[in-house]
N, C-alpha and C positions, 0 to 999 in steps of 0.2 A: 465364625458363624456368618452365613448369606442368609439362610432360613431358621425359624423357630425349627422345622423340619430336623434339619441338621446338629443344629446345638445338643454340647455336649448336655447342657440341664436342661433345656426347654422343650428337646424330642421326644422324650416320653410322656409328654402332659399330649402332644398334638396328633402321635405316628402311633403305629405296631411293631414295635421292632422284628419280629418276623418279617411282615413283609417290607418295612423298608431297606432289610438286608438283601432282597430281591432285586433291589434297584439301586443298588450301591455300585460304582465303578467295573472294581472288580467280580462283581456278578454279571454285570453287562458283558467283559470281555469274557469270559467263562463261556456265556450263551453263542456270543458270536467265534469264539473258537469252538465250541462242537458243531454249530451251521458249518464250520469249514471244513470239520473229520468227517462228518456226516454225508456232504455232498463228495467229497474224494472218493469217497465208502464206494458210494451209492454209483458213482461215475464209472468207478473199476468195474464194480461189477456188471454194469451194464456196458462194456470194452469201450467205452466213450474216453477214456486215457489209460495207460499202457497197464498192462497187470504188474501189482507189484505196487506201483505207486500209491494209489488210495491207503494199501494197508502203511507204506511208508508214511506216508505224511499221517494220517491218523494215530501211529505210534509215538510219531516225534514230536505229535501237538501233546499226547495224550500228558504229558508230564509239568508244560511250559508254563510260563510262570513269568507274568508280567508286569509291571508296574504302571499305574493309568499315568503318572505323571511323563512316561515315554513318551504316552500320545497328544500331549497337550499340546504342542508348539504342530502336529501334524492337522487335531483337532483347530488350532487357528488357522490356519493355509487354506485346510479343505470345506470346513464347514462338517467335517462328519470324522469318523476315527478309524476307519477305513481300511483307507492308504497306507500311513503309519500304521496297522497293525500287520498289516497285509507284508511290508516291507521287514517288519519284525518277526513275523514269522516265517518268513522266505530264509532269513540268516539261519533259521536252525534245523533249515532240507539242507539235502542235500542238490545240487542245482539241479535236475532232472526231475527230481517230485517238484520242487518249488516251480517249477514254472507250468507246475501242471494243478497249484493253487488254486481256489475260487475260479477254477475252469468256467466260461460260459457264466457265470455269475454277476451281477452289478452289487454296488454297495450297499442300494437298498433291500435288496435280497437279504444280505444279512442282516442291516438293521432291525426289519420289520419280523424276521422270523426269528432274531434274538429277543426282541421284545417279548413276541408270543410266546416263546421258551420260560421269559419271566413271569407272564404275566397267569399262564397257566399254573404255575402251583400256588401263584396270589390267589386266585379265584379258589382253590381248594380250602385255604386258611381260610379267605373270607367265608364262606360257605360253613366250615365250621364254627367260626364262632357268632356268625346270622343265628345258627340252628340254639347254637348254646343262650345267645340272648332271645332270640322268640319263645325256647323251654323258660325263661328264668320269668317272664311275660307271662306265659302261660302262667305258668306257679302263683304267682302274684293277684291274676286275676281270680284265680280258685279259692283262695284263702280270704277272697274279700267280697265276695259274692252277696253276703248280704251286711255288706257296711254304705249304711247309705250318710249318704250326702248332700250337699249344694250341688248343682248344674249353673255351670255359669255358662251364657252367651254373652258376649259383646262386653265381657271382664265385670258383669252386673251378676248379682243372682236371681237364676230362673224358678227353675223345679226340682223335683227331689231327684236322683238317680241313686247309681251306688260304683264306690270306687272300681268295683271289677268294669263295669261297662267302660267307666276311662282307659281304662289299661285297654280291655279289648280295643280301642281307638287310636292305641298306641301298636297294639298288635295286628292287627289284620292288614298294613299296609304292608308292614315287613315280610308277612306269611304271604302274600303277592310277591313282594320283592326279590324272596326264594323263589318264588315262581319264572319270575322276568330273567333270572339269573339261570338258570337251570333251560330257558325256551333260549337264549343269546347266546353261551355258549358253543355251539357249533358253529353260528358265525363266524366266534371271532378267533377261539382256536384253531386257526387258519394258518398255512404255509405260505409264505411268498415265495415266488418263483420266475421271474421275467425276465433275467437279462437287461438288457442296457433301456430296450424302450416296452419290455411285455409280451416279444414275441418270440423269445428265446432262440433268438436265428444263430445263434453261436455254435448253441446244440443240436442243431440240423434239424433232423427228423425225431428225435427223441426228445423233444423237450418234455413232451407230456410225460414220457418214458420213465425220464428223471425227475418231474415234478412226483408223481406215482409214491415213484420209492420212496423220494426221501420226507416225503408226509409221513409213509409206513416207518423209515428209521427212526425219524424226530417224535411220532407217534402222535402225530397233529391230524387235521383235519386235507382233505386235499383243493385246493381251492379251483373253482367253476374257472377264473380266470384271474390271471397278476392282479393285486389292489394297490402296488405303489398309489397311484392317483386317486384311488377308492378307499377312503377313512371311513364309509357309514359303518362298519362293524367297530371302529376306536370310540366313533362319538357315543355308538347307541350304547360301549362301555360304561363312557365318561356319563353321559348322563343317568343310565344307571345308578352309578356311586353316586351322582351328585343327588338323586332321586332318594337314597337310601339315607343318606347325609340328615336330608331335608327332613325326613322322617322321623329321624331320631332329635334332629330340632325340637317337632312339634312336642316328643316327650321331654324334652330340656326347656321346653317353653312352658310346658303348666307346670313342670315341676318347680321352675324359678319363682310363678306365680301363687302355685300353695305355701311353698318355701319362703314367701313373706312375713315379716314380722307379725303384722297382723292379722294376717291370717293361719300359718302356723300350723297347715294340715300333714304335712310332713317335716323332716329334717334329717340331715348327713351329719353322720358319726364322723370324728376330727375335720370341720369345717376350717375354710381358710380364715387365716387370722391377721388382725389387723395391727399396724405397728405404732398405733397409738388409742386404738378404741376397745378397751378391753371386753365391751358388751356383742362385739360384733362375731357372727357364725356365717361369712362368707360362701353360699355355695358355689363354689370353684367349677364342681363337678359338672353341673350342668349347665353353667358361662361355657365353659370350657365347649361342650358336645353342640352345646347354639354358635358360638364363633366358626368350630369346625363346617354347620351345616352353609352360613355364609361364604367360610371361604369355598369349600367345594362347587356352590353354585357358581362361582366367577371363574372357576378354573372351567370348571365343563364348559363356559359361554365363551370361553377363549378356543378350548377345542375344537369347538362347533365350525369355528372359521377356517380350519384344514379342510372341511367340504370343500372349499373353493380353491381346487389347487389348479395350477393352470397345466394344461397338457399332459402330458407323459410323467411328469415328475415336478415337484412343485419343491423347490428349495427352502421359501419360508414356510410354509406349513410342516416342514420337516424340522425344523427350528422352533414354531410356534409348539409343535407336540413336546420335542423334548422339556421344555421350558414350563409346559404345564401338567402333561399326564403323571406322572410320576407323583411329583408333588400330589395331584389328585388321589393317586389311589393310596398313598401313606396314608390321607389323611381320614377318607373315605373311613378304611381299614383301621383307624386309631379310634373313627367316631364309634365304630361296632364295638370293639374292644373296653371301651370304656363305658359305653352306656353301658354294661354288662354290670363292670366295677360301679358307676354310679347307684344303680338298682341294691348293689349287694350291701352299699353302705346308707340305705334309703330305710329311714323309718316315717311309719305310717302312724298318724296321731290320731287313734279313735278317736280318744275322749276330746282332745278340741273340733274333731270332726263333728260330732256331737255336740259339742257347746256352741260351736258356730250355727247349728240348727237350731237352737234354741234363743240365739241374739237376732235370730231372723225375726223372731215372734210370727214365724206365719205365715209371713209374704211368697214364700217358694210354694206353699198352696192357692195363690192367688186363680192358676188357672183350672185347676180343680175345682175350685170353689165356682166358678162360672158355670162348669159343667155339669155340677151337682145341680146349678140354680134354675138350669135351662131345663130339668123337668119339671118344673114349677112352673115359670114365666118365661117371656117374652126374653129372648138373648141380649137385645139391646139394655132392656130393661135390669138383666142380671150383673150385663157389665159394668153399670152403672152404680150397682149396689159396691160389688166387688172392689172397685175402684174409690169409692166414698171409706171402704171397710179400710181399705189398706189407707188411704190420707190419716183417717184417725187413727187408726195404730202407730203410725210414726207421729204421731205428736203424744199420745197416750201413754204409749209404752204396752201396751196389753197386747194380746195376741190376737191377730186378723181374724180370724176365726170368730172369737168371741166379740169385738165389734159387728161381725157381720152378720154374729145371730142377732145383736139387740135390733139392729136395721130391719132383720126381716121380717122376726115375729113368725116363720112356720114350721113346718113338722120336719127335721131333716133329723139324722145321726152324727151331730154336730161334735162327738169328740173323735168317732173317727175319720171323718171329714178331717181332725188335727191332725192325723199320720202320716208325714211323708212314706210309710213305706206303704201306706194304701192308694200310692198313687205313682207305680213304677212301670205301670202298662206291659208293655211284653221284653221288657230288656233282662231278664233272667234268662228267655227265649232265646236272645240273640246270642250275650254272652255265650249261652252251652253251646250255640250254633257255632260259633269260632271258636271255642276249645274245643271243639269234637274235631275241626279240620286238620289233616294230618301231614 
């Protein structure tokens, strides 16, 4: 093991194995030998190398069969896999197609449009199962529409709400997220295309010819102009995922914080366990989808710095990507997958929900209770009452409310003034607003 990523036990707590099989060795060379059938193809037909050859060399890759550890000693030489692969499948032409190989092509040509080969049915997997966790959101905030609650700001309690508005807070960035996802796409399913320095001078007059086709063979996008030195379409990926990461944090962060002892508002069915505290319900689940949102923030801050590639081709940025993307989008793609499974093993605890409002005695109506008081008197003067109310109910024990009627002595509807849920303003509004979007 180099990475949790990798390991044989620890990669399914952190990846998807779907898509991390995207980005496993032998998928890499997979992608970068059809970029090499593809452009033969593509070349023949447009008489750019002799007829005959493209279909040769696309037949005799079509079968081949490689081993990554071939390329490792080429991979130390060159800095890329390239060369050595290039060199290994030249032995199984015949020497007439072989040296009509990655014709006009440089190495990052096929790097970067191997990638995109990869990276294109990641984005499909992700996309379904964004869709399948924002439904399962969806679901959750429906069912709970009118379970009200605490509101905490600043880890204090505020006012009343109800559990669906949480969840909507949980949902509405991700229902963006598909959005952002669905608008970058075209970006970044992108061909590269440039030859040695972008200007495909190999290919005479037909570079565009050939850039053409082989977007339409590879079935990618055709790109405006070569992006070796142009990563904005990798970063606005990476941060993307790292965006989407961060998001499913924020539900692994109040979920950690209901899921306290003491508080108690949810809990996960077979929680981690402890190897000497028999009392303890570890939630694994959503440590787990919080570490992933940190690590994905550090990997995209690494990526960001392939913007600065110097010139034509930038070496270490070609290095810094491999070293981090990959890892990024496993993990990205494990945080989706899992908040999924977290949700599905998440119980929702009315009844301490409830009891917790009730050890409040009140206080979560403090700002209501102002409001109510400001048709009476003077605001300063209500705050002042409200403020005195709640002092003596933490020392009393009694419920704010009813301190604050002996204080004021006037005519209000002082028990339901008690009702947190007479005091939810228009968030039933908004919920149905975000579950209606589609």
């Amino acid at each position: 093991m180099v990475s949790p990523l990798d390991s044989v036990f620890a990669s399914s707590t952190f990846t998807d194995k779907a898509i991390a099989e995207l980005f496993s060795d032998t998928a890499e060379i997979n992608a970068l030998v059809q970029f090499e059938q593809e452009l033969a193809r593509v070349q023949e037909s447009l008489g750019i190398i002799p007829e005959g050859t493209g279909h040769d060399i696309f037949t005799a890759l079509d079968s081949v069969t490689i081993d990554p550890k071939d390329l490792a000693q080429g991979y130390l030489n060159d800095g890329i896999p390239i060369p050595a692969l290039l060199n290994i499948l030249r032995e199984k032409l015949e020497p007439k197609a072989a040296s009509y190989l990655h014709y006009g092509a440089t190495s990052q040509d096929a790097l970067d449009t191997g990638l995109i080969l990869r990276i294109k049915p990641a984005t499909k997997i992700i996309q379904k199962n964004l869709s399948a966790l924002t439904l399962e959101l969806r679901k959750l905030a429906e069912s709970h529409i009118d379970t009200v609650m605490i509101a905490r700001t600043r880890n204090q309690n505020a006012s009343p709400t109800v559990f669906a508005l949480k969840v909507v807070n949980w949902l509405a960035p991700l229902q963006r997220q598909q959005e952002r996802l669905t608008e970058l796409m075209p970006r970044l399913l992108v061909l590269q295309l440039g030859g040695a320095v972008g200007t495909n001078a190999a290919l005479g007059r037909k570079g565009t010819e050939v850039s053409n086709a082989l977007s339409k063979a590879l079935d990618l996008t055709h790109p405006e102009s070569p992006w070796h030195a142009q990563r904005d379409s990798i970063v606005e990926f990476a941060n993307w995922l790292s965006l989407t990461a961060g998001q499913i944090g924020k539900i692994a962060q109040d979920m950690l914080l209901m899921a306290q002892s003491e508080v108690g508002e949810i809990s996960f069915s077979s929680p981690g366990k402890s190897s000497t505290m028999p009392n303890k319900a570890n939630p694994v689940l959503p440590e787990t989808l919080l570490s992933l949102a940190h690590f994905c923030r550090n990997q995209a801050a690494l990526i960001e710095q392939t913007l600065i590639a110097s010139h034509e081709r930038d070496g270490v940025s070609m290095s810094v990507e491999r070293l981090a993307l990959a890892p990024l989008i496993c993990a990205a793609a494990g945080s989706i997958t899992h908040a999924s499974h977290c949700l599905s093993n998440m119980t929702i605890n009315k009844q301490v929900i409830h009891d917790n409002i009730i050890a409040d005695r009140g206080l979560i109506m403090a700002e209501a209770a102002v409001f109510k008081l400001i048709t009476k008197m003077k605001r300063s003067e209500a705050a002042g009452l409200v403020s005195q109310a709640c002092a003596l109910s933490m020392t009393s024990k009694k419920h704010m409310i009813d301190e604050l009627r002996e204080l004021c002595k006037i005519d209000l509807d002082w028990d339901a003034l008690k009702l947190p849920e007479n005091y939810l303003g228009n968030a039933i509004e908004t919920i149905n607003k975000v579950l209606q979007k589609k």
